[in-house]
C-alpha positions in Angstrom: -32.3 46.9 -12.4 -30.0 45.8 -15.1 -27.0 45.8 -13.0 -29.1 44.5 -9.7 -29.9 41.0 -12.3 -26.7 41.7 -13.3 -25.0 40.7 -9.6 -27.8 38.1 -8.6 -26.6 35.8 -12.1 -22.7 36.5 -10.7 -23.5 35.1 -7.3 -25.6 32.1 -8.5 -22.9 30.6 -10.9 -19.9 31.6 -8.5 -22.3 29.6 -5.7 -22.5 26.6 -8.8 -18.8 26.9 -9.0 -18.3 26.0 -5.5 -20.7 23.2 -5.4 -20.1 21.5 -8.8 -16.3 21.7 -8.4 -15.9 19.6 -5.3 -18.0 17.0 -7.0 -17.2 16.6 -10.3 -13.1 16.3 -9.6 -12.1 12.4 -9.8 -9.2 13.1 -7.2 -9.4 12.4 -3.9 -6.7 13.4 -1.5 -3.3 10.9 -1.2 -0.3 10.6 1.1 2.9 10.1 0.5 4.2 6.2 1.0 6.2 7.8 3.9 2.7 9.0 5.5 1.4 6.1 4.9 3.5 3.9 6.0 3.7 5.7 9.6 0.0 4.9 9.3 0.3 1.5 9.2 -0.9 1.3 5.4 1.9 -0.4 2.9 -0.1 1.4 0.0 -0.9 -2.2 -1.8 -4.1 -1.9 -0.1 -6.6 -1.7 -2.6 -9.8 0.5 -2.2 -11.9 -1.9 -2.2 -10.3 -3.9 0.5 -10.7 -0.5 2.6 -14.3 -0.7 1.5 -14.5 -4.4 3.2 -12.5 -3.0 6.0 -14.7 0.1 6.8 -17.6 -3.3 7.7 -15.5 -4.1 10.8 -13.7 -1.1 11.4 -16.4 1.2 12.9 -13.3 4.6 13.0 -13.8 6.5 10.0 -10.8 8.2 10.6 -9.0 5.1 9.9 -11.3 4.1 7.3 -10.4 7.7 5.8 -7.0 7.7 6.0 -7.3 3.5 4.9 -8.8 5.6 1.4 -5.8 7.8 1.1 -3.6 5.3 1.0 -4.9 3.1 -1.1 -4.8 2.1 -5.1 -7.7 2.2 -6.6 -9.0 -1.6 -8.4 -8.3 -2.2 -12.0 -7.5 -5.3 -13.5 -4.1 -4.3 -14.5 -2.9 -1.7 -12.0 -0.9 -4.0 -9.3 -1.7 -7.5 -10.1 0.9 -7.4 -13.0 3.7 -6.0 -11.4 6.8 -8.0 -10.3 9.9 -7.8 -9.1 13.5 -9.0 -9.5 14.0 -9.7 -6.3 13.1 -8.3 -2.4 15.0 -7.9 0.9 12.9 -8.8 4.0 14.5 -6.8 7.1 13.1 -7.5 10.1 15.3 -6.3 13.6 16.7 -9.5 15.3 15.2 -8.6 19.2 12.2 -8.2 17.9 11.7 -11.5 15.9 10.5 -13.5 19.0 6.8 -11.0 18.8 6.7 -12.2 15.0 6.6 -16.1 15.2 4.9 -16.2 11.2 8.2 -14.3 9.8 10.5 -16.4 11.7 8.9 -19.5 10.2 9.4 -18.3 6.9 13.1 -17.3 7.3 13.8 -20.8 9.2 11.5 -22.9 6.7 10.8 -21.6 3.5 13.1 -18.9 2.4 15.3 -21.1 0.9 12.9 -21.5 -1.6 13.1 -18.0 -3.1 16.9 -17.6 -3.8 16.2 -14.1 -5.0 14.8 -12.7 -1.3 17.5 -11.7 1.3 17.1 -11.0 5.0 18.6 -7.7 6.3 18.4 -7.5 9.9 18.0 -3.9 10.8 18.1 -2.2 14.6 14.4 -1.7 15.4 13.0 -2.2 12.0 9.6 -3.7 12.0 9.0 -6.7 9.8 8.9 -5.7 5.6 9.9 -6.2 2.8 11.9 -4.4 0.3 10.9 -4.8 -3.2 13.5 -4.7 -5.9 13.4 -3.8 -9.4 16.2 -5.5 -11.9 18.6 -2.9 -11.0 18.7 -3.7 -7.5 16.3 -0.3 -6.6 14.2 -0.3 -3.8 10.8 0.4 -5.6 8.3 -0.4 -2.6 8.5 -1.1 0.8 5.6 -3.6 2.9 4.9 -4.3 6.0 4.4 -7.5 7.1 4.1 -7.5 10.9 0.6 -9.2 10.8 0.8 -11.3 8.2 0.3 -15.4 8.1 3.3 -17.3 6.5 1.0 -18.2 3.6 0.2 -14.5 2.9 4.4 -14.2 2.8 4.5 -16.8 0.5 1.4 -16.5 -1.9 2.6 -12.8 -1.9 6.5 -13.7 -3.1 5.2 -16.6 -5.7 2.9 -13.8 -7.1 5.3 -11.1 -7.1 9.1 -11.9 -7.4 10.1 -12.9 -10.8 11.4 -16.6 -10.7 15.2 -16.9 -10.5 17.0 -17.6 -13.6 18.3 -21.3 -11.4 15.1 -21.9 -10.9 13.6 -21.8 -14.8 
């Protein structure tokens, strides 16, 4: 009888095991800023914007992988990070399909001394962000984004050049 108790108390707290485990870890699964970026997701997202997303966006698949790729809200995680500078590549054939980048180039990058524009074979719209060695430390996509997104985004985000202070 001993041993038959025994084997019942083994199976209940292995079966507790496999329900309490799942739930109590804080990590959720994440791709690589490769994978997500051949998603479509920069990884600047943050989760709650995926959270407003998910409200037009009936696909959960995208709403999934819109979770894996995100960074999770804090008030210090990404708003305080800037950068020394940023290359925005973009492939010259396929400017005419992004009117909102080619204003910026033509009208308003002038204004950021510090951003360069890399034309690149086939490269969608993005940009490179630099740290103060020159290293590519993020990359963005921009494809659908407004002029004033490019802008608020760069005043936010790219350290002021030493000219301009």
């Amino acid at each position: 009888m001993a041993r038959k108790t025994y084997g019942i108390v083994c199976l209940c707290m292995c079966m507790c095991f496999m329900v309490v485990i799942p739930f109590s870890s804080s990590s959720r699964e994440v791709l690589s800023p490769k994978e997500c970026e051949n998603l479509g997701f920069s990884g600047l997202a943050l989760c709650s914007d995926c959270n407003t997303f998910a409200e037009y966006v009936k696909d959960q698949e995208l709403i999934s992988d819109c979770l894996k790729c995100c960074t999770e809200d804090s008030d210090d995680s990404m708003s305080k990070i800037t950068y020394s500078g940023a290359i925005l590549e973009v492939c010259m054939r396929k400017l005419v399909f992004y009117p909102e980048v080619v204003g910026f180039i033509e009208e308003e990058k002038d204004k950021f001394p510090s951003i360069k524009v890399q034309y690149l074979f086939n490269s969608p719209p993005k940009l490179i962000m630099l740290d103060d060695d020159g290293q590519h430390k993020e990359n963005i996509r921009i494809d659908n984004w407004k002029r004033e997104h490019i802008l608020q985004f760069l005043r936010e985000k790219v350290k002021p050049a030493a000219s301009a202070i």
